[in-house]
N, C-alpha and C positions, 0 to 999 in steps of 0.2 A: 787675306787682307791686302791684296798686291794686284796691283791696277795691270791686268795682260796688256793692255795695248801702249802701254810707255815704251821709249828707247830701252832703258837701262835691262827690261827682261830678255833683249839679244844678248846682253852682255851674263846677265842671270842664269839661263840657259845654258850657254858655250861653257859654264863654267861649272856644268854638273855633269858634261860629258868630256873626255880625254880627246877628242880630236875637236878641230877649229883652229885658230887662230890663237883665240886663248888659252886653249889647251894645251897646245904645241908652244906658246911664251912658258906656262908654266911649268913645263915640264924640259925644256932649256931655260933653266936662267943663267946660266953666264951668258948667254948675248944679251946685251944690254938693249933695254928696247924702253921707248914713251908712251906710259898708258895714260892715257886722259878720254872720259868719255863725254865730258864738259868741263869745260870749264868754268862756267860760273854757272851755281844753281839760281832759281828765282829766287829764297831767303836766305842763301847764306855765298860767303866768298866763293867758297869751293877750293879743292888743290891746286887746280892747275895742271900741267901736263908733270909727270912723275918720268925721272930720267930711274927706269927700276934695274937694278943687277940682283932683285932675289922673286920667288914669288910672292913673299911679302909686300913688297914693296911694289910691285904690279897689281895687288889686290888694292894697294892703298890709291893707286892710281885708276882705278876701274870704278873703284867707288866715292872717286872725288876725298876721298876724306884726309884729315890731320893727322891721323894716327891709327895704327893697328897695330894690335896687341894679341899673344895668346900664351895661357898660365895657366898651367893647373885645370886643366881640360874646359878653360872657359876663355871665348873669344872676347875680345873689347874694340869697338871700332867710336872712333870719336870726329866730331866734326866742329870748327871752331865756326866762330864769328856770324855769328845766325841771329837773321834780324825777326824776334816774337811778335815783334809788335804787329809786321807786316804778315806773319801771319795768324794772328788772331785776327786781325780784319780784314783779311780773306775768309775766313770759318766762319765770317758774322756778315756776310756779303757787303763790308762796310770798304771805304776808301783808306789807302794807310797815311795818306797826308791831312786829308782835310779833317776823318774823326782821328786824329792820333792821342788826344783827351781824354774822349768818351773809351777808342780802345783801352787806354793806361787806366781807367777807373775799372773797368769792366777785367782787368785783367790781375789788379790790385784786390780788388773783390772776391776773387775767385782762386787767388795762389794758391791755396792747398790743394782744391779742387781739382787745377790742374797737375798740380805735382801728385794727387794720386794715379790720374789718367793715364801720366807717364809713365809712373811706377806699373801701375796694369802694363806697358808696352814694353817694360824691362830699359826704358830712357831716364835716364838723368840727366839734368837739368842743371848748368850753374851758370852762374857772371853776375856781377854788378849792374848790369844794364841790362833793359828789356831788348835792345836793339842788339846787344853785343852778350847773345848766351853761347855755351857750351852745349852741346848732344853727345851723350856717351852711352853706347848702349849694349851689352854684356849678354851672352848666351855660348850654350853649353857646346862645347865642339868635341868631337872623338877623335879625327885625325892626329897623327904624330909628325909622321913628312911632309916635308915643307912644303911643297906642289898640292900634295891632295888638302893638306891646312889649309891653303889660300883659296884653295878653289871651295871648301867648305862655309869658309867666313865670307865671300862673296856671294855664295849659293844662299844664305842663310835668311830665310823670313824677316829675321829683326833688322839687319843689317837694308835690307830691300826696301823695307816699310818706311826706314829714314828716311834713306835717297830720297823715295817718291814723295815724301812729304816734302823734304827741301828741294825738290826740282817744282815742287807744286802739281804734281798729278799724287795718283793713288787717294784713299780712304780718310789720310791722316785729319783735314780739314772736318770733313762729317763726323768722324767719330768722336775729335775734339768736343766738338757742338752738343753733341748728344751729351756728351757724361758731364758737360757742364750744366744743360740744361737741367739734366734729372737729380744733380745735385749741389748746384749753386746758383748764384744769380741769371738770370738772362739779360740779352743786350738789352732789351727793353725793362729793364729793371725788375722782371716779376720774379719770383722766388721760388725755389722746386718747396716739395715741405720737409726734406730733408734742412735746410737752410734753416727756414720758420720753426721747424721742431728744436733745431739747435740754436737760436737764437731768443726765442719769445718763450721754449718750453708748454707747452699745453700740459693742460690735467691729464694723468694719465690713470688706470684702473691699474687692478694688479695682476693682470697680464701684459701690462705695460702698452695698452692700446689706449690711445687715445679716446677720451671718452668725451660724446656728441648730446649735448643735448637737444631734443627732438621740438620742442614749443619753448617760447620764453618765459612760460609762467615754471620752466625746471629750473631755470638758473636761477642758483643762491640767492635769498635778499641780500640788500649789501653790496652785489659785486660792483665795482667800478665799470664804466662803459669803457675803457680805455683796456681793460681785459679781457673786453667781448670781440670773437669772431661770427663772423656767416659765412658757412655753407652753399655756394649757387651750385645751381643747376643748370646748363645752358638752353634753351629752349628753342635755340636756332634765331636767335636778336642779334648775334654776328657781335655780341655784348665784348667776348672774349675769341674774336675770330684771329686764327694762326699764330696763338702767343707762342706754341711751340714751334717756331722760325721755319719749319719744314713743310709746310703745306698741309697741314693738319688743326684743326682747331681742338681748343681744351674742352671737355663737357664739364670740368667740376674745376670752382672757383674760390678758394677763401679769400674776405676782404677783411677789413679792420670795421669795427663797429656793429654796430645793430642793421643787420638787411633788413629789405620789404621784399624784394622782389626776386621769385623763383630761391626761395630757402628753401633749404632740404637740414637747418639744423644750426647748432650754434657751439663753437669752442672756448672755453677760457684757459690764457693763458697764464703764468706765473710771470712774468715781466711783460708791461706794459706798452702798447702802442706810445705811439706821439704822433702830434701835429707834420711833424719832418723826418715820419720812420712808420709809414703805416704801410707795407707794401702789400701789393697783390699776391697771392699764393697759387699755381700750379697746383692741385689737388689729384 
């Protein structure tokens, strides 16, 4: 999950083998030496140059971060004052001043969503402010001595995945995108059906699939139109072209209402559209 061609992997490298430069800091640590391999990332403060007397404290300096930790055979490396906002609208190729709105609704929208993504990366997430969060992120270390521990917790995938996200290279940005996409809103307001299933609830059968009616004359008498979905099909009308942000167009569409055109079928669901909540569906 780690972008080869960033700076930070010379430092990732040197730091899984006993000779270098930082092999040789961490395996002298009483001479006191400045680790800094930047100092300011593109989303977040970053440390600064680290005046380190341990190998701790040189790891904490290699990987720009606030704090490192290790307890009970699990590392914690933490990083303060990370602005989300600017990067959600980089993962959504948006501007972080001029949508900074549209980011905060789109990001208001989708909080759990992202907090399980993070949870997937083994990051937590905290602060008051979208501009001013916390990154903590925890994995499993075997070392015991202090030299091979540091160079362990700097070697370490999870630890690497950060950086690159907050220096702004590496995966972090796409992968963002993607699990938002597939199960929460997207920038352009459309809905995965993970979303739609937990929000509108469809009829379900009792294997719990979703059950489709095939012609209008199967739907219940009586039902409200306001409970009706359709089913598209895309037929190449460019109707639903790249809602999936990635250069890919959707072939299957649910809208709010009764369709005419290219139905493949119809859902109802147990809580009602509206005039001002009928969203598109990602099928």
């Amino acid at each position: 999950m780690t972008n080869t061609n960033n700076g930070h992997d010379g430092w990732k490298n040197q730091a899984r083998r006993t000779d270098g430069e930082f092999g040789e800091k961490l395996q002298t640590p009483a001479d006191v030496s400045i680790a800094s391999h930047n100092n300011q990332f593109k989303f977040a403060k970053g440390s600064g140059p680290v005046v380190a007397s341990s190998p701790m404290q040189l790891a904490r300096g290699m990987l720009c971060a606030s704090e490192i930790t290790a307890d009970d055979g699990r590392g914690k490396v933490t990083w303060n004052e990370i602005d989300f906002i600017a990067m959600a609208a980089e993962a959504n190729y948006a501007n972080r001043d001029t949508d900074v709105q549209r980011t905060l609704r789109w990001l208001l929208e989708n909080r759990s969503v992202i907090d399980e993504f993070l949870t997937s990366k083994n990051i937590t997430m905290t602060g008051d402010e979208w501009d001013n969060q916390t990154f903590t992120v925890t994995f499993p270390v075997t070392e015991t001595e202090p030299a091979a521990l540091a160079r362990e917790i700097v070697a370490s995938d999870e630890a690497d995945y950060v950086y690159n996200a907050l220096d702004g290279s590496g995966e972090f940005s796409v992968d963002l995108l993607r699990w938002v996409n597939g199960n929460g809103v997207r920038w352009d307001g459309v809905y995965s059906t993970r979303r739609w299933e937990e929000e509108f609830e469809p009829a379900t059968n009792e294997h719990g699939d979703m059950v489709r009616y095939e012609l209008l004359s199967e739907i219940p008498a009586g039902t409200p139109a306001e409970n009706v979905w359709t089913l598209h099909h895309d037929d190449g009308d460019d109707e639903f072209e790249d809602y999936d942000g990635d250069g890919s167009d959707i072939e299957w569409m649910i809208t709010a209402g009764y369709g005419r055109v290219n139905v493949a079928g119809y859902y109802i669901t147990k809580n009602p559209w509206s005039p001002g909540n009928q969203p598109d569906v990602s099928y």
